[in-house]
N, C-alpha and C positions, 0 to 999 in steps of 0.2 A: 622605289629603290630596292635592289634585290638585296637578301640579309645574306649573310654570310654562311657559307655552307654548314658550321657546326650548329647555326644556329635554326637549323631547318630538322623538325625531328623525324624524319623521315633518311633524310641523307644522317645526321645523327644516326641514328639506328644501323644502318649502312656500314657505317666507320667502325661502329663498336662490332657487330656481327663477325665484321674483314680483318679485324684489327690482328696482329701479327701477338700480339702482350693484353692481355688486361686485368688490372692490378686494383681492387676497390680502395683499400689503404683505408678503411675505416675501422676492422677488426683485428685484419688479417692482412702480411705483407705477401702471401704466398699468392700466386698467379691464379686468377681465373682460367686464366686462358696461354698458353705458352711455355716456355720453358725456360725465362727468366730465373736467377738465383739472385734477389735483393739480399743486401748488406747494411747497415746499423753501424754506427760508429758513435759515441760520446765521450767523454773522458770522466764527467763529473755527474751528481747525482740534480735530478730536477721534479717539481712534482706536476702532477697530473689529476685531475678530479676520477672518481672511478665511477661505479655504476649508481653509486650513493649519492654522490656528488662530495665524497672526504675525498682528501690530498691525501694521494699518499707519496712518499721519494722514490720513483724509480732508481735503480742502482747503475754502476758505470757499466755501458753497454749495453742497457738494457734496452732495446727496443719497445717503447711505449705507445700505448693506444688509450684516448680518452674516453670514459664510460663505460666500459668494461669491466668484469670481476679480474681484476690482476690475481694473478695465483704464483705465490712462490714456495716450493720445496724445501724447507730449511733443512731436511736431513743430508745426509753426505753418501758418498759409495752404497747407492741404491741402487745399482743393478751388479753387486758385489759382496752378496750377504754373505761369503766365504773369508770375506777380508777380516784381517785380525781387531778393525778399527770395531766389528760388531761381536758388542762382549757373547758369549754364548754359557752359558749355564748347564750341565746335565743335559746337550741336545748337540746332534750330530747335523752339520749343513752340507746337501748332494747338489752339485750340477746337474744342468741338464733335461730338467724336467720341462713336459710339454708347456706353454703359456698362451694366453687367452688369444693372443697372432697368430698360433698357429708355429709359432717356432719353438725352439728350444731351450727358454733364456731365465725360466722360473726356475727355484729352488723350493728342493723336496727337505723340510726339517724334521726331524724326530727325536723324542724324547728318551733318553738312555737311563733316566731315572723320574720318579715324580718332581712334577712342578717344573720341566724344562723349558728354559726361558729364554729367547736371543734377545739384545737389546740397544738400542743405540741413542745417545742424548743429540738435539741439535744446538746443545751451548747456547739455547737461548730463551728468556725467560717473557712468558707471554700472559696476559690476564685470560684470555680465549684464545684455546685451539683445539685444532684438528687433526688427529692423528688415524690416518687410513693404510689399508693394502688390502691387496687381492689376498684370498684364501681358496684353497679346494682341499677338501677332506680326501689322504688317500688310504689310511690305514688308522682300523679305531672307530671308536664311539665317544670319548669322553670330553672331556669338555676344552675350550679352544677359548682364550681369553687374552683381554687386549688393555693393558696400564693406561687408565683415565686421570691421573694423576692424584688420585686418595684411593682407588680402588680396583682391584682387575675385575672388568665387566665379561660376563659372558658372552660371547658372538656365535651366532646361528652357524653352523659351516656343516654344508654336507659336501656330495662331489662332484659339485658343478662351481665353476669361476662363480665368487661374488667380490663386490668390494666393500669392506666393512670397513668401519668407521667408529670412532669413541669420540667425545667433546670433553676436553681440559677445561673448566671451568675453573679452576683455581690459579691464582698466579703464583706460578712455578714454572721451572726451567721444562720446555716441551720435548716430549721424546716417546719414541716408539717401542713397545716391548711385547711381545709375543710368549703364551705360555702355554705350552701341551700341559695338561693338567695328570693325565695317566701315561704311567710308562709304558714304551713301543707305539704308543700313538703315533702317529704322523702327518704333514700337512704339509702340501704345496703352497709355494707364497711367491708372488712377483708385485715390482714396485712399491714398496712403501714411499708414505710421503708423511712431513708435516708441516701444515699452517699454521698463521697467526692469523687468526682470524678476527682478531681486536677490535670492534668497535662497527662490525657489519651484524647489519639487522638480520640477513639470511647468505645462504651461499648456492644462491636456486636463480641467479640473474638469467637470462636468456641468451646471453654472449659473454667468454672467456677471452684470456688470453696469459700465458703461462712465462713467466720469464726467465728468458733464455732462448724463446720458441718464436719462429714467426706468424703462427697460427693456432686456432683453438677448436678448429672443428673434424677435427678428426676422432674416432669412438677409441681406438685403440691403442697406435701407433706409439709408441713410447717416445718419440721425440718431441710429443705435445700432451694435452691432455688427455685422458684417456677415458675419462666416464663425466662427461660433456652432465648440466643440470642431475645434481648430486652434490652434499657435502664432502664425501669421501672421495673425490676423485686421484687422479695422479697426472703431476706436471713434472716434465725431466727437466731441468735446467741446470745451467754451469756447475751451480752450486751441487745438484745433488749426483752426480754422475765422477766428478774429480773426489779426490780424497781429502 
């Protein structure tokens, strides 16, 4: 008896090759192949095993994927470090500066007195987290430090894109703070982010996915994550882009 054409791997191979769409829906909803725009809809929260195998509750709308490192942005107005929701200290915030895409979307900060600090809390209170952003060193030497939640640690920054990263190991409310250390100093910064990374052994899995985002494998693109195997990376989602 002849088997049915999908089930011929040959013809199989065929179908996928010719295929007008193809979607793997194991990671990622975004198209291998086509030019499909997939949509997500749920009303209520539901959980999902992760790359650990903990539950965690996706939130309403979230587009969930099983096994994966889930990545949520708890901070707010992050590609809006001008907006008045980020307190700012003795330090001036510019538009317009080049960013790691290639466009123009990073913000240049400087220090107008010692100790200039921007800062923004995400209102929410975690035993472990993660608190990252891009930096480039554009004006200056002195030191460039990043609120660990007991102490500002010092971070490497000269003048090339990095993304640095600090660990909240205290439970306390997570939040991001940035501090030129010498006056006139200056530093480009794009996407901060912060995690809750409560109860993951590491944050080094081998497949993402960022919520809000329908995919995790892009290096840069700031509608997903952006520095793919790394604790520090940056995920844009609902939450962190509204105010």
């Amino acid at each position: 008896m002849a088997l049915p054409l999908f089930r011929n791997r040959a013809t199989r191979q065929w179908l996928i090759e010719n295929a007008n769409i193809a979607l793997t829906l194991l990671n990622s909803a975004i198209p291998d192949k086509g030019t499909l725009t997939p949509s997500f809809a749920r009303a209520g929260a539901k959980y999902h095993p992760d790359f650990e195998g903990r539950m965690y509750a996706s939130i309403s709308g979230e587009w969930p994927f099983r096994h994966v490192r889930r990545v949520r942005n708890l901070l707010t107005n992050t590609e809006a470090l001008d907006n008045a929701s980020w307190t700012k200290t003795n330090i001036t915030v510019d538009t317009g500066a080049s960013d790691p895409d290639g466009l123009t979307t990073a913000f240049t900060i400087t220090a107008t007195a010692a100790n200039g600090e921007i800062y923004r809390s995400t209102g929410v209170s975690t035993l472990s987290g993660v608190a990252s952003i891009y930096v480039k060193r554009r004006i200056g030497s002195g030191a460039i430090q990043l609120w660990d939640g007991n102490n500002f640690e010092a971070i490497p920054v000269d003048s090339s894109w990095q993304r640095l990263s600090v660990s909240h190991t205290v439970s306390s409310t997570l939040y991001l703070d940035v501090r030129i250390v010498v006056a006139g100093d200056a530093v480009d910064v794009w996407h901060p982010q912060c995690e809750d990374v409560t109860g993951q052994s590491v944050q080094t899995a081998s497949e993402y996915v960022s919520v809000g985002a329908l995919d995790y494998r892009s290096t840069q693109n700031p509608l997903y994550l952006s520095l793919p195997g790394t604790a520090g990376h940056y995920a844009s989602t609902p939450d962190s882009v509204a105010a």
